[in-house]
ZADO-1210 file (C-alpha; in nm, 4 decimals, padded with zeros to 6 digits):
<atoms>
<atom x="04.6317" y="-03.6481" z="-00.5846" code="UNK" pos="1"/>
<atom x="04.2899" y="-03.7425" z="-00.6753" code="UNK" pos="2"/>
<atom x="04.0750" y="-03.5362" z="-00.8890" code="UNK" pos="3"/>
<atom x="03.7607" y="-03.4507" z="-00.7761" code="UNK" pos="4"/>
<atom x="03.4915" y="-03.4363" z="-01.0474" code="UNK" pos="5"/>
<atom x="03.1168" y="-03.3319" z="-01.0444" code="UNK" pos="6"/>
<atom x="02.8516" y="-03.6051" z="-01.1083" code="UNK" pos="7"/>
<atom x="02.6083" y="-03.5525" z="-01.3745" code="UNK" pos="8"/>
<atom x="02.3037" y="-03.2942" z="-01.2962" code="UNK" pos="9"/>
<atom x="02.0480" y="-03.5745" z="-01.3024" code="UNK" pos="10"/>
<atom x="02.2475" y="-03.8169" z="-01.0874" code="UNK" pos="11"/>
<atom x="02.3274" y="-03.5653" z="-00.8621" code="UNK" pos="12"/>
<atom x="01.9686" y="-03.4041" z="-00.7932" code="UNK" pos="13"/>
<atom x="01.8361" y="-03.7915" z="-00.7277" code="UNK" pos="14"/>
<atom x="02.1842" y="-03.8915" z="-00.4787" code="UNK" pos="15"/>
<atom x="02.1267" y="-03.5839" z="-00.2606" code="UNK" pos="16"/>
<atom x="02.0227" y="-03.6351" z="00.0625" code="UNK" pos="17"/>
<atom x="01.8420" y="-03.3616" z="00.2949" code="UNK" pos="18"/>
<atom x="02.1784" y="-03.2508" z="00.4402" code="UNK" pos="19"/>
<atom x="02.3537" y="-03.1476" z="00.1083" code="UNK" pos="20"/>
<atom x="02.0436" y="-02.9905" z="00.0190" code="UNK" pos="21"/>
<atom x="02.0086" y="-02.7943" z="00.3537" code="UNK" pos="22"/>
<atom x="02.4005" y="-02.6742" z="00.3117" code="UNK" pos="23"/>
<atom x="02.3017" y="-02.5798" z="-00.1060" code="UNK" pos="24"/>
<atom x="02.0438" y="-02.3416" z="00.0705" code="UNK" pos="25"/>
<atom x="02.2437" y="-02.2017" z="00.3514" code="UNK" pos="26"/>
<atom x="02.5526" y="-02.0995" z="00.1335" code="UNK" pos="27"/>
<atom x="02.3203" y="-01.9799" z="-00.1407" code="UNK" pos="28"/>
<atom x="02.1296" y="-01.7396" z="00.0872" code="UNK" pos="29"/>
<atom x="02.4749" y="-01.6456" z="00.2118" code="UNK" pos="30"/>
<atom x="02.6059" y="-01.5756" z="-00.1367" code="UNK" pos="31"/>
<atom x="02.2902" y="-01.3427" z="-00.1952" code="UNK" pos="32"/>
<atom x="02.3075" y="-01.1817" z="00.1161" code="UNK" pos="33"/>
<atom x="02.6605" y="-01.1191" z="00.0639" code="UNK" pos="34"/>
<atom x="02.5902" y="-00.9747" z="-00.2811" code="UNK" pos="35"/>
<atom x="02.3480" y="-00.7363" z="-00.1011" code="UNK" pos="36"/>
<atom x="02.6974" y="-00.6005" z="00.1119" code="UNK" pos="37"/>
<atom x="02.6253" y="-00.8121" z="00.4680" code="UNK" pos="38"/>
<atom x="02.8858" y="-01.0046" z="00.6070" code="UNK" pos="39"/>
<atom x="02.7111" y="-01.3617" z="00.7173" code="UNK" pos="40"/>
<atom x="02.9006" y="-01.6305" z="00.8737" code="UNK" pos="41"/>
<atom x="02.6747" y="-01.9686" z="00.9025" code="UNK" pos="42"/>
<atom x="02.6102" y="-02.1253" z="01.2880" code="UNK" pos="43"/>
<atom x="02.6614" y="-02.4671" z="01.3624" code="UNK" pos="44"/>
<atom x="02.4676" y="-02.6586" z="01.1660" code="UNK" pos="45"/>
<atom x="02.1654" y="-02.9094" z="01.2794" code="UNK" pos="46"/>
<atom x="02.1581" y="-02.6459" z="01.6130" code="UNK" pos="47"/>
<atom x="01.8489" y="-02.5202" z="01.6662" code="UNK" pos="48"/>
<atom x="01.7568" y="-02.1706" z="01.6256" code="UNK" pos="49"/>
<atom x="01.9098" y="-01.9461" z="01.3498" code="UNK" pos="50"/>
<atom x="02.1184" y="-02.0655" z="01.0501" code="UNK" pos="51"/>
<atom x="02.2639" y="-01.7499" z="00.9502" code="UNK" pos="52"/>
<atom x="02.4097" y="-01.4412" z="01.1613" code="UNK" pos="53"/>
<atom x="02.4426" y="-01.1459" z="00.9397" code="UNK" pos="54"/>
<atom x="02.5720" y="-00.7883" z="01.0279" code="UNK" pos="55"/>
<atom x="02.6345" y="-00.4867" z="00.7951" code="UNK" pos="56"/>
<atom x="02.9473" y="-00.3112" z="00.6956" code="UNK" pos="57"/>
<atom x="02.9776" y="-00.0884" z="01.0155" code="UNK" pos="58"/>
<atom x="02.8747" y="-00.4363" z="01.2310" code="UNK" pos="59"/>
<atom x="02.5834" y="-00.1433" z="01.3349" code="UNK" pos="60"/>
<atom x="02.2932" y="-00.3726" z="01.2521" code="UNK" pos="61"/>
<atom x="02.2630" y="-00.8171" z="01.3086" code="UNK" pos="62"/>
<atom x="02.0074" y="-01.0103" z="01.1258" code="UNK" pos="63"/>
<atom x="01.9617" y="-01.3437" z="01.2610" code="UNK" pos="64"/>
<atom x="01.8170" y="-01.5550" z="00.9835" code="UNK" pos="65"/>
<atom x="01.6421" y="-01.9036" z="00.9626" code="UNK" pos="66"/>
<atom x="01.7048" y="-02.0841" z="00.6131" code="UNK" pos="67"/>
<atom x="01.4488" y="-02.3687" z="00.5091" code="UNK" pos="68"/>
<atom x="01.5544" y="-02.5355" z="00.1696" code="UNK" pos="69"/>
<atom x="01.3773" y="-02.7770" z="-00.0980" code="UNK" pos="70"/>
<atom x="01.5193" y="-02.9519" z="-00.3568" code="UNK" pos="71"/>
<atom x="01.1649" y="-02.9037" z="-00.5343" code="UNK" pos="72"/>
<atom x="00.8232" y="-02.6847" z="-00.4908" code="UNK" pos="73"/>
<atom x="00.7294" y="-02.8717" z="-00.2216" code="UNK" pos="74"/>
<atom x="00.6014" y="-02.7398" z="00.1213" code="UNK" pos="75"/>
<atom x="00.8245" y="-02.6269" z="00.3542" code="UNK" pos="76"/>
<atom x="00.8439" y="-02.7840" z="00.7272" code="UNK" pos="77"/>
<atom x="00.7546" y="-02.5056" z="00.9587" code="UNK" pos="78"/>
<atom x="00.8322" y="-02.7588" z="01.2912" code="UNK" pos="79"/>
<atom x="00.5326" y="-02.8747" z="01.5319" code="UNK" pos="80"/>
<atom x="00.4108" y="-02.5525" z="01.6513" code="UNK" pos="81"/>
<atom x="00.4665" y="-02.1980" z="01.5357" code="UNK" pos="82"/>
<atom x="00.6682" y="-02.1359" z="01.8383" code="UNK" pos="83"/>
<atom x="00.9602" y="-02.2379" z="01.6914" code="UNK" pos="84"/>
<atom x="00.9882" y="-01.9891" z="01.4352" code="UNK" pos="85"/>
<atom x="01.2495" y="-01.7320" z="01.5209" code="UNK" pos="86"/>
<atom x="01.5120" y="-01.5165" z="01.3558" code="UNK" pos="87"/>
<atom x="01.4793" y="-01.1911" z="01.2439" code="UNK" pos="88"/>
<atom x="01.4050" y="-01.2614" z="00.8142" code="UNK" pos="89"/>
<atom x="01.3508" y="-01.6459" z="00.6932" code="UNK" pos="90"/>
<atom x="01.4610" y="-01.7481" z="00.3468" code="UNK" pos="91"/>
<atom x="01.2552" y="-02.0144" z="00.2060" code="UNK" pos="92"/>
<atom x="01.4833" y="-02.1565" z="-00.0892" code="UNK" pos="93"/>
<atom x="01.3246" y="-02.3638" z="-00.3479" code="UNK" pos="94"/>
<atom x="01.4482" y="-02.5927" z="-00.6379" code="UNK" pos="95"/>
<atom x="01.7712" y="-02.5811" z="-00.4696" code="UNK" pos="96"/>
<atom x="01.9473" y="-02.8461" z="-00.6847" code="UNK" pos="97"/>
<atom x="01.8540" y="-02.6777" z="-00.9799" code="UNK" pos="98"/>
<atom x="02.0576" y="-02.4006" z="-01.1668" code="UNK" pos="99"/>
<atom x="01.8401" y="-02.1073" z="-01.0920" code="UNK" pos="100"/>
<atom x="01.7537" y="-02.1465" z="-00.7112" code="UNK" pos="101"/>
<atom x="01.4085" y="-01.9200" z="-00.6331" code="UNK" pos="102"/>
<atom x="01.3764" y="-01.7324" z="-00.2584" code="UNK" pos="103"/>
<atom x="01.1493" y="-01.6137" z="-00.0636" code="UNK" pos="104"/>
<atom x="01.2430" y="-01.3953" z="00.1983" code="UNK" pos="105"/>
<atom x="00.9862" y="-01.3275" z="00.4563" code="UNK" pos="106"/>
<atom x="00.9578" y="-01.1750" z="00.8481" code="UNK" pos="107"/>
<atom x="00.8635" y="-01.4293" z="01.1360" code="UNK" pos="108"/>
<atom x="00.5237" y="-01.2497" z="01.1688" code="UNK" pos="109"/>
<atom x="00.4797" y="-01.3401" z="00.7735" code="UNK" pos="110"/>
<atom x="00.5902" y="-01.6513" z="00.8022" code="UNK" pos="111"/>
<atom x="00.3000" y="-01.7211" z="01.1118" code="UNK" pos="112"/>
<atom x="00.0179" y="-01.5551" z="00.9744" code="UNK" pos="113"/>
<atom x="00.0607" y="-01.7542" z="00.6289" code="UNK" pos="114"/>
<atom x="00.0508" y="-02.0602" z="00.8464" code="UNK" pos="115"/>
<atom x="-00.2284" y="-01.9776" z="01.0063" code="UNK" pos="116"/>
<atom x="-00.4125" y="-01.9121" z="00.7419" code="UNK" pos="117"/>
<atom x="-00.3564" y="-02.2345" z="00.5931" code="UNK" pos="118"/>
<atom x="-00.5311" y="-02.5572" z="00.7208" code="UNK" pos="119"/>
<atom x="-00.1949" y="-02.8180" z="00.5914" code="UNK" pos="120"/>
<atom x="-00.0782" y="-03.0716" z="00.8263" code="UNK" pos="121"/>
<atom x="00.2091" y="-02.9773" z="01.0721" code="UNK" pos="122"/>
<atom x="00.2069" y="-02.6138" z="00.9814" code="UNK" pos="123"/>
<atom x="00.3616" y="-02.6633" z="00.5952" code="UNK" pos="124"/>
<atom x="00.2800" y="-02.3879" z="00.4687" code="UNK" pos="125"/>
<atom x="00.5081" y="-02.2558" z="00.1665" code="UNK" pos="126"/>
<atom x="00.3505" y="-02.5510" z="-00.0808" code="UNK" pos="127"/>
<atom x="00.3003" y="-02.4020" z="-00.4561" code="UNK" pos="128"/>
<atom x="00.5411" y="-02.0951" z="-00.3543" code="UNK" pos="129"/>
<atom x="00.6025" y="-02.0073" z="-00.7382" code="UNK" pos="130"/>
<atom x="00.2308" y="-01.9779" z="-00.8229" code="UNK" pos="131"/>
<atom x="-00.0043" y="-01.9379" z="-00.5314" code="UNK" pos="132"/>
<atom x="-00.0360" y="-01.5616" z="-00.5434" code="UNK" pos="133"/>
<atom x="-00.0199" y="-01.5727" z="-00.1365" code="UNK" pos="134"/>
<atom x="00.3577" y="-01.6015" z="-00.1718" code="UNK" pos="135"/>
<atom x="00.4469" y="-01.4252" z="-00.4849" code="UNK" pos="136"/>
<atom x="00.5410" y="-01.1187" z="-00.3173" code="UNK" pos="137"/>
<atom x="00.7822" y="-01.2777" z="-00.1381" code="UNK" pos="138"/>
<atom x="00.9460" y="-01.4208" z="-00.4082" code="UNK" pos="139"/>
<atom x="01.2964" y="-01.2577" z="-00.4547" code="UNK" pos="140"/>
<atom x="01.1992" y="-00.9723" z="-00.2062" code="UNK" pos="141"/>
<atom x="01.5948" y="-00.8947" z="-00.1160" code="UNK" pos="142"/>
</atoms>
């Protein structure tokens, strides 16, 4: 049977493509909502709506949940109109590829108003997440 080995950190951040990196988000935000005690189970992927369905230990409380991932700081693609953001909490995860992925979990409501209050093209709001003090309190806000 064939072995399967990792690639090299560098090689493998450049070879990535936008689907990897979407799946390296989704599972991630899983992993830490897990750690948090919710059970989350992913939804078909490229469907639109929700990425995540999680419910608590007595299955008393569902969180739908809308993951956006970047393999960098870059701004995050909030769609063509703010109509299209739905879920119940939306976990913005940056630097993906890296070791030491940084979120930032926010409400729909949060999510709107910060694009609204931003004048970027196509509603892409979360640019500079790690230093714009706009989305520092966000940052790791489990």
């Amino acid at each position: 049977m064939a072995k399967i080995t990792a690639a090299p950190k560098a090689v493998l951040a450049a070879k990535i493509g936008p689907q990897i990196v979407g799946n390296i988000g989704m599972y991630y935000a899983a992993y830490r909502l897990s750690q948090q005690g919710w059970n989350v189970m992913p939804t078909a992927r490229n469907a639109k709506g929700i990425d995540l369905v999680a419910y608590n230990i007595g299955a008393r409380m569902f969180r739908g949940i809308q993951v956006k991932t970047l393999s960098k700081r870059l701004a995050a693609p909030l769609g063509n109109t703010l109509d299209e953001i739905m879920g119940d909490w939306w976990i913005i995860v940056t630097d993906a590829v890296s070791a030491n992925p940084v979120c930032f979990i926010m409400k729909p409501n949060e999510v709107k108003r910060l694009a609204l209050s931003l004048t970027l093209a196509n509603f892409s709001c979360v640019g500079r997440c790690g230093t714009s003090d706009r989305f520092r309190r966000f940052r790791e806000r489990w």
